[in-house]
C-alpha positions in Angstrom: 93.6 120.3 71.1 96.8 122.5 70.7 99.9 121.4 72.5 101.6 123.8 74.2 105.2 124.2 73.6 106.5 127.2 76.0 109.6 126.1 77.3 111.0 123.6 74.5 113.6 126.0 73.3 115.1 126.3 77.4 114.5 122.5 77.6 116.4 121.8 74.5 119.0 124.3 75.4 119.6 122.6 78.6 120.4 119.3 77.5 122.7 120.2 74.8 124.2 123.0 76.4 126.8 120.9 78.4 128.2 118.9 75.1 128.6 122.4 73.8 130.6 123.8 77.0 132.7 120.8 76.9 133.5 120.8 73.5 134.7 124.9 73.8 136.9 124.1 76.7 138.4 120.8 74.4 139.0 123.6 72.0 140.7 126.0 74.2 142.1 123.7 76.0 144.2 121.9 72.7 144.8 125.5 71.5 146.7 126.5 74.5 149.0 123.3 73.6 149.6 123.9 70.4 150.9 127.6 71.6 153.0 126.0 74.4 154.3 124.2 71.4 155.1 126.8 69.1 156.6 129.0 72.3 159.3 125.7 72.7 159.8 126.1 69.4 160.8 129.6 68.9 162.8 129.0 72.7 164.7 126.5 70.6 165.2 128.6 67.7 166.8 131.4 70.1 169.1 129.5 71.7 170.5 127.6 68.1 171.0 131.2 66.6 172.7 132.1 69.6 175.0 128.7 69.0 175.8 130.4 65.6 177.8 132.7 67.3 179.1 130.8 70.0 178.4 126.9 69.7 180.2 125.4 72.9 179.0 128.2 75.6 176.3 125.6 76.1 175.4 127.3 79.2 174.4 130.3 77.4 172.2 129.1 74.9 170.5 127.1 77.4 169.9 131.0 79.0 168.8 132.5 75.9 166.7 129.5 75.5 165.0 129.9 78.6 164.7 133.8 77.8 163.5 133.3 75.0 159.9 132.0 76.1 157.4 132.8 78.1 157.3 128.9 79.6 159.0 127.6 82.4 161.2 125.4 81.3 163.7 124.1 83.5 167.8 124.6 81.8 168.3 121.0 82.7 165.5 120.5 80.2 167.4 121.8 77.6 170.0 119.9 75.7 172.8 121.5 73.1 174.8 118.6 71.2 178.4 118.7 70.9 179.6 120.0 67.5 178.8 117.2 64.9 180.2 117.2 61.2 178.1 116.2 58.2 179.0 115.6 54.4 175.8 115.6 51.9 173.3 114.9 55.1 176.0 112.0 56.5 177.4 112.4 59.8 181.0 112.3 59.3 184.7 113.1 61.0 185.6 116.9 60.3 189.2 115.9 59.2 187.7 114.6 56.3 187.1 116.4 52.3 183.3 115.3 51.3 182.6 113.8 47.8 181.6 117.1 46.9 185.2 118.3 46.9 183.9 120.8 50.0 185.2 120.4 53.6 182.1 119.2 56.3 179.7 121.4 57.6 179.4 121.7 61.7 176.5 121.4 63.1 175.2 121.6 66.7 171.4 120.2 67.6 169.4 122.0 70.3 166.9 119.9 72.1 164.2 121.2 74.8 161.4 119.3 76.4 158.2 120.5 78.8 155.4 119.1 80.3 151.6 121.1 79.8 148.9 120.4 82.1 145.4 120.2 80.0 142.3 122.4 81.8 140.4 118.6 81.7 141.5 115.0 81.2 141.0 113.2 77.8 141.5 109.5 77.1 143.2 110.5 73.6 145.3 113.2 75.8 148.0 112.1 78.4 148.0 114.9 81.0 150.6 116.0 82.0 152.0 116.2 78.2 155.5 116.4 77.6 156.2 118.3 74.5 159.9 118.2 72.9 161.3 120.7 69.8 164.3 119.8 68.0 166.3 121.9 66.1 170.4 121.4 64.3 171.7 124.8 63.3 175.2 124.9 60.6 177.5 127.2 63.1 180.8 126.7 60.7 
C-alpha cells in the first residue's frame, strides 16, 4: 500500500514558516539599529568638524549635529566638551611645553546619545535602546 504524501510540502512549510518570518524581521529589525548607529555617528562627525572652525559656539555644532542626520535627536542630547589640552595622549594644562619640545594640542570631544525602538522585543535587546557616539576632534 502507497502512502500518499500530497500536502507534506504545505504542511512542512507551515510550521517552519513562522521561525523563518521571525528570524527576517530579527534581521531587519537589528539592521535598522546598526544604521541609526552609523547616522549618530556621522551627526557626530559633522558637528566636531564644524568645532574645527569654531570650538566654543557650542550651540552651533549642536545645530549642525542635529542637521546633519536624518534622526531625531534632541540638542539637549548632544554634548560638546570644553576645550581640553593633551601632551603625547595625557590630558594636560595648555600653559605647559610637552616632553616632546611641542606646545599641547586642543581638543574638544562631541558626545550625542538616542534611544531606537526595535519592530519586536528580544531578551538579548533592551527596547527602547539608547545608542551614544563619541568623538574628540584637534581644533588648535
Amino acid at each position: 500500500m502507497k502512502g500518499r504524501d500530497d500536502g507534506s510540502a504545505a504542511v512542512e512549510f507551515a510550521l517552519i514558516a513562522p521561525v523563518l518570518v521571525l528570524m527576517l524581521i530579527a534581521v531587519v529589525d537589528l539592521g535598522l539599529v546598526m544604521i541609526d548607529n552609523v547616522r549618530l555617528s556621522s551627526a557626530v562627525r559633522a558637528g566636531a568638524q564644524f568645532a574645527m572652525q569654531d570650538p566654543d559656539d557650542k550651540t552651533s555644532i549642536r545645530t549642525v549635529a542635529v542637521n546633519a542626520t536624518t534622526l531625531t535627536i534632541d540638542p539637549a542630547d548632544i554634548t560638546v566638551s570644553d576645550k581640553f589640552c593633551e601632551c603625547d595622549g595625557v590630558v594636560s594644562a595648555c600653559d605647559t611645553t610637552c616632553a616632546s619640545g611641542f606646545a599641547p594640542g586642543e581638543y574638544v570631544t562631541v558626545t550625542a546619545t538616542t534611544t531606537v525602538t526595535s519592530i519586536l522585543s528580544y531578551p538579548w535587546l533592551p527596547s527602547p535602546t539608547t545608542l551614544s557616539q563619541s568623538t574628540t576632534i584637534r581644533v588648535e
